[in-house]
N, C-alpha and C positions, 0 to 999 in steps of 0.2 A: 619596558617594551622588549619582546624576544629579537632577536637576530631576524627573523623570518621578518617581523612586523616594518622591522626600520627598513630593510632593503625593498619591501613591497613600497612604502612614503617615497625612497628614493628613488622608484623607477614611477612611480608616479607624478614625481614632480619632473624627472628629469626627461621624460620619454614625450612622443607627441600622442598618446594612447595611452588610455587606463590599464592594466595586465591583463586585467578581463579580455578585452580587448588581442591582446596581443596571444592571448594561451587562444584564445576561439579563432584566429585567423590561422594557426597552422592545423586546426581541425576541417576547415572549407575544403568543398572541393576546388580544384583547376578553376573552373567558371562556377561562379556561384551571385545570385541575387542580395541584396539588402537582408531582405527578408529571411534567409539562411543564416547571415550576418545574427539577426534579431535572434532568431531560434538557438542556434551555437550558443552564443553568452548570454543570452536570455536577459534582453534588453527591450526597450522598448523598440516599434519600427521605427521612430521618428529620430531617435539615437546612432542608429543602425545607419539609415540615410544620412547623419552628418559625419559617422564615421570614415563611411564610405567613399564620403564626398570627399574627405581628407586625405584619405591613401591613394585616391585620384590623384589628389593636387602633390601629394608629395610623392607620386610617381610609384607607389606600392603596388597597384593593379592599374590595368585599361579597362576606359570602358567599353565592350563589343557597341559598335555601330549597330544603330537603331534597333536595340534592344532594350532590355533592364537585364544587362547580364553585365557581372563586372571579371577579367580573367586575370591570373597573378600570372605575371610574369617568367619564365623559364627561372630566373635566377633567384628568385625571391618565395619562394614555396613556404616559407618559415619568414618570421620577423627578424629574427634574427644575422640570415641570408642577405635580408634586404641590408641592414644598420652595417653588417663587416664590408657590404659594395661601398656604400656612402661615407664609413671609415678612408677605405682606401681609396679612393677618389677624388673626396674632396675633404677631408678634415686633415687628413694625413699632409696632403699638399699645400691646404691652407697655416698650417705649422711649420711647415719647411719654408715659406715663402713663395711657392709653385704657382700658386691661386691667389692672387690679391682681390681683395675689397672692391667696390666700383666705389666710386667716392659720390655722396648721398646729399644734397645740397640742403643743408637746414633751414627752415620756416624762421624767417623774422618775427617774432612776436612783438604783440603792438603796431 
C-alpha cells in the first residue's frame, strides 16, 4: 500500500466524511443545494442529503430558512477552516482540562 493509500484509510476512518466528500465541499459555492452537493463529488442525491444533513448537525453549514439552500459559514469556507476552529475550541481545551465531560448515567442491564 503507497503512502497516498494509507493516509486516504486514515482520514476515512478518522474524519466524519469520506475525502470525497471533503475535496467537493471546498469546491461549493457560499450557498449551495444537496444537489450541487450530488453533482461536485458525484454522488448519489440520497448520499448528498445525509451528508448534508451531517454538516448541519455538526454545525459545518446553516440551513437558510424555508429554503433547500444550505450556506457555509464565514469561517468555514474549506474543511479544513472548520476542523482548526473545533481544534481550538474544544479538543485543545478538552486536553488541558478547560472542557469537562458531562457525566452520562449508564443503562442498567437486565
Amino acid at each position: 500500500m503507497s503512502r497516498e493509500e494509507s493516509l486516504i484509510n486514515i482520514l476515512s476512518d478518522a474524519l466524519p466524511f469520506p475525502p470525497k466528500i471533503i475535496l467537493g465541499y471546498k469546491n461549493l459555492e457560499t450557498v449551495f443545494t444537496s444537489g450541487d452537493l450530488s453533482r461536485v463529488c458525484d454522488i448519489s442525491r440520497s448520499s448528498a442529503k445525509f451528508y448534508v444533513n451531517k454538516m448541519v448537525e455538526l454545525r459545518l453549514v446553516a440551513k437558510v430558512p424555508h429554503k433547500r439552500l444550505y450556506q457555509k459559514y464565514p469561517n468555514s469556507l474549506n474543511f479544513s477552516n472548520w476542523l482548526k476552529d473545533l481544534i481550538k475550541l474544544a479538543i485543545e481545551p478538552l486536553e488541558l482540562g478547560q472542557l469537562t465531560l458531562p457525566l452520562i448515567e449508564e443503562e442498567d442491564e437486565g
